[in-house]
PAGUMAR-990920 format. One record per residue (C-alpha): x, y, z. Coordinates in steps of 0.5 Angstrom, whole numbers, padded with zeros to 4 digits, always signed. Example, Ala and Ser with C-alpha at 12.3 -4.5 7.8 and 13.67 -1.06 7.14 Angstrom:
BEGIN
+0025-0009+0016;+0027-0002+0014;
//
This chain:
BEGIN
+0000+0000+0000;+0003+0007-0003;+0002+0012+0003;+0000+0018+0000;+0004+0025+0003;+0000+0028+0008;+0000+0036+0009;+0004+0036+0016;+0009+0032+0011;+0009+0037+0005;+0010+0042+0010;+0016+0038+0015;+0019+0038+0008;+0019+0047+0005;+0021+0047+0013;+0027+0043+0012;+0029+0046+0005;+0029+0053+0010;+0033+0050+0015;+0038+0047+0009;+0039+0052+0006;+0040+0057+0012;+0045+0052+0015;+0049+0052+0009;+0050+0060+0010;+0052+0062+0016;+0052+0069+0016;+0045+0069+0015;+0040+0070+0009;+0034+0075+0008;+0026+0072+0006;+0028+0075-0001;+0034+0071-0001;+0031+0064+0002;+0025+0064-0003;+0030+0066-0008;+0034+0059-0007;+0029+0055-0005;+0023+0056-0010;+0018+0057-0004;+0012+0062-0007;+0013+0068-0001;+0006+0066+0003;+0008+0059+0004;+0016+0062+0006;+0013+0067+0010;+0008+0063+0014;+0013+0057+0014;+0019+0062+0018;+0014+0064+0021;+0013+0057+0025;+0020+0056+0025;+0021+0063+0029;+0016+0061+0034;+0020+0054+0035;+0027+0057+0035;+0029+0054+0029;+0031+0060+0026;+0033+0066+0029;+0032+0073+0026;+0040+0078+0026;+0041+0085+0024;+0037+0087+0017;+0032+0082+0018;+0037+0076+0016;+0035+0069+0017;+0041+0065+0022;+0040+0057+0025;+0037+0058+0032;+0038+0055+0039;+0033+0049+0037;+0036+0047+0031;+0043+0047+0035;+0040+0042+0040;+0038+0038+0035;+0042+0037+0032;+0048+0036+0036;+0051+0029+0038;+0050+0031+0046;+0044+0028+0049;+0040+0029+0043;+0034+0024+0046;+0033+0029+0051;+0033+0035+0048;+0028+0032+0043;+0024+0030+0048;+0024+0036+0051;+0023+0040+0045;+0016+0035+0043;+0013+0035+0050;+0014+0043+0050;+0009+0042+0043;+0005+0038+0045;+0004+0042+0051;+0002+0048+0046;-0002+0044+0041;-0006+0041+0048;-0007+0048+0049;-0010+0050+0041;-0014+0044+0041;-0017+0044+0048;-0017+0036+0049;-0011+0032+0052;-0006+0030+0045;-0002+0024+0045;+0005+0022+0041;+0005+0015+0039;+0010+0010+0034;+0010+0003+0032;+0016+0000+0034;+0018-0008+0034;+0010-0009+0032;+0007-0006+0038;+0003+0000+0040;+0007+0005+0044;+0004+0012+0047;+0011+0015+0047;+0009+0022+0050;+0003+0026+0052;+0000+0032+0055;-0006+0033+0059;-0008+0037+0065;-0014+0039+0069;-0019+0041+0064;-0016+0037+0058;-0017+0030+0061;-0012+0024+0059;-0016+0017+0057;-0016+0012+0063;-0012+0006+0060;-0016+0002+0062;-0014-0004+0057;-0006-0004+0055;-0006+0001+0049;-0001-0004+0045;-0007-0010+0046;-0012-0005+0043;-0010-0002+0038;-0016-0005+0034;-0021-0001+0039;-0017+0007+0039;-0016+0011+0033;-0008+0012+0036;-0009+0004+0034;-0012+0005+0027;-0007+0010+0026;-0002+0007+0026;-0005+0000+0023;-0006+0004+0017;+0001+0006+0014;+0003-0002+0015;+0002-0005+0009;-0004-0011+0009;+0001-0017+0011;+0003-0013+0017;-0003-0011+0019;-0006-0018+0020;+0001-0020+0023;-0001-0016+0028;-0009-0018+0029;-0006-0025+0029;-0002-0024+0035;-0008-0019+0038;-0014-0022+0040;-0020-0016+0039;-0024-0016+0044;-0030-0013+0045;-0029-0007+0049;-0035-0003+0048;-0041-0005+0044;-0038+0000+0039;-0032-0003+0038;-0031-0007+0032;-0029-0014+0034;-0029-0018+0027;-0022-0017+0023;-0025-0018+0017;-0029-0011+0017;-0024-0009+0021;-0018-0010+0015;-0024-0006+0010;-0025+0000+0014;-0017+0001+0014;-0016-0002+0007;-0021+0005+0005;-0018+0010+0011;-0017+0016+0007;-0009+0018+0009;-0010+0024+0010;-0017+0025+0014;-0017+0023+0022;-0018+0017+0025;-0023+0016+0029;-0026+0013+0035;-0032+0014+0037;-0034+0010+0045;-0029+0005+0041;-0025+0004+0047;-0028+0007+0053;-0035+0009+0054;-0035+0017+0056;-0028+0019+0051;-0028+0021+0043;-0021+0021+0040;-0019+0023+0033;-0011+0022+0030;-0007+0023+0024;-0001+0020+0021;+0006+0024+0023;+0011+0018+0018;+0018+0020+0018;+0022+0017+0013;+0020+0008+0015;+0018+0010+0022;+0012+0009+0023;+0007+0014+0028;+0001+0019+0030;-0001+0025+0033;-0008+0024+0037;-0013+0027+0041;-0018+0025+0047;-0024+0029+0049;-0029+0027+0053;-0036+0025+0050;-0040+0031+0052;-0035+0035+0048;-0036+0030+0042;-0039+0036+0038;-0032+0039+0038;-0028+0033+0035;-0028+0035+0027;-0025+0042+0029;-0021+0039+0034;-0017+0033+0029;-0016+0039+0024;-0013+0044+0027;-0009+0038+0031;-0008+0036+0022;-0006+0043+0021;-0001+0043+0026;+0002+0037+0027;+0008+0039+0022;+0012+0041+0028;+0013+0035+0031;+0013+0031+0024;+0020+0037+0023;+0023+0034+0031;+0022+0027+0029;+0025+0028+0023;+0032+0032+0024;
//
């Protein structure tokens, strides 16, 4: 199954052109300057620095040039580089559980297992109560389905086989026929939901953020009563997922 690039993707990759090109210039390039030698039109240039800016990729110096930023630096240093990415994705994550007012989720698929690697919450913004091992029920949560999507089919029934699918709630999907069609169909580029799939009372909603082979999502959960907030909620955590994409990338 051919993945098809989502938007996060398509924006991690203009950020990444920026940042190539102002590393490449230490005495720091102007707007004009990096629209020149990165062929970005000058709405999708500004809008890009913009977010770059406001997560210390680059920084602005004298006559408005553009120069490499702490973050950037962080990054891309040899020392405690697992840290400093950590650190950089939980301040995201943070600022996007903020935006979205729902409690949001990073998760991977690593050696065949679900792994909610990092979250946000907090007293308004609930986290989902794992009630069942998340890497037992990836058939019931749409951090699950998500991630389920971008394996090829081999992959994905490999990964039923060993998974039993429980019926969880009377809304959870238990037949993996039905369950293989409805990922088979999955537009990549829209949210995958899970509507009382895995726990009564929570509504949740993903989107893929595929680096290279790695395999992952960004989600969000919200309390039922919030049900009618979850659309919104999944596009602006879609709008805004090229952030963390560019993290896990560099």
């Amino acid at each position: 199954m051919k993945i098809e690039p989502t938007a996060p993707y398509h924006s991690a990759q203009d950020a990444l052109r920026i940042l190539e090109t102002v590393a490449r210039h230490s005495a720091g390039l102007t707007d004009t300057e990096l629209a020149r030698r990165t062929g970005l039109g000058p709405e999708r240039l500004t809008a890009l620095l913009r977010m770059l800016r406001r997560e210390g990729y680059v920084e602005q110096i004298g006559e408005g040039a553009y120069v490499t930023g702490d973050t950037l630096r962080r990054l891309t240093s040899a020392h405690d580089h697992e840290r400093a990415l950590r650190d950089k994705l939980q301040r995201t994550l943070c600022r996007l559980r903020d935006q979205v007012g729902a409690a949001v989720y990073i998760s991977r698929y690593v050696d065949g297992e679900v792994r909610v690697t990092q979250y946000a919450d907090g007293p308004a913004t609930p986290a989902v109560n794992e009630w069942v091992d998340f890497r037992c029920s990836a058939h019931a949560t749409a951090v699950g389905k998500s991630l389920l999507t971008q394996l090829d089919h081999n992959a994905r029934r490999d990964h039923l086989a060993r998974h039993k699918m429980a019926r969880l709630t009377s809304r959870t999907i238990t037949s993996d026929k039905l369950l293989l069609s409805r990922l088979e169909s999955q537009p990549p580029t829209v949210p995958v939901l899970d509507l009382q799939e895995y726990a009564v009372g929570t509504v949740c909603a993903a989107v893929p953020i595929t680096a290279g082979s790695s395999v992952g999502c960004l989600a969000l959960s919200l309390p039922v009563k919030d049900a009618h907030r979850l659309k919104r909620a999944a596009q602006a955590l879609n709008r805004n997922a090229a952030p963390v994409l560019l993290s896990l990338t560099l």
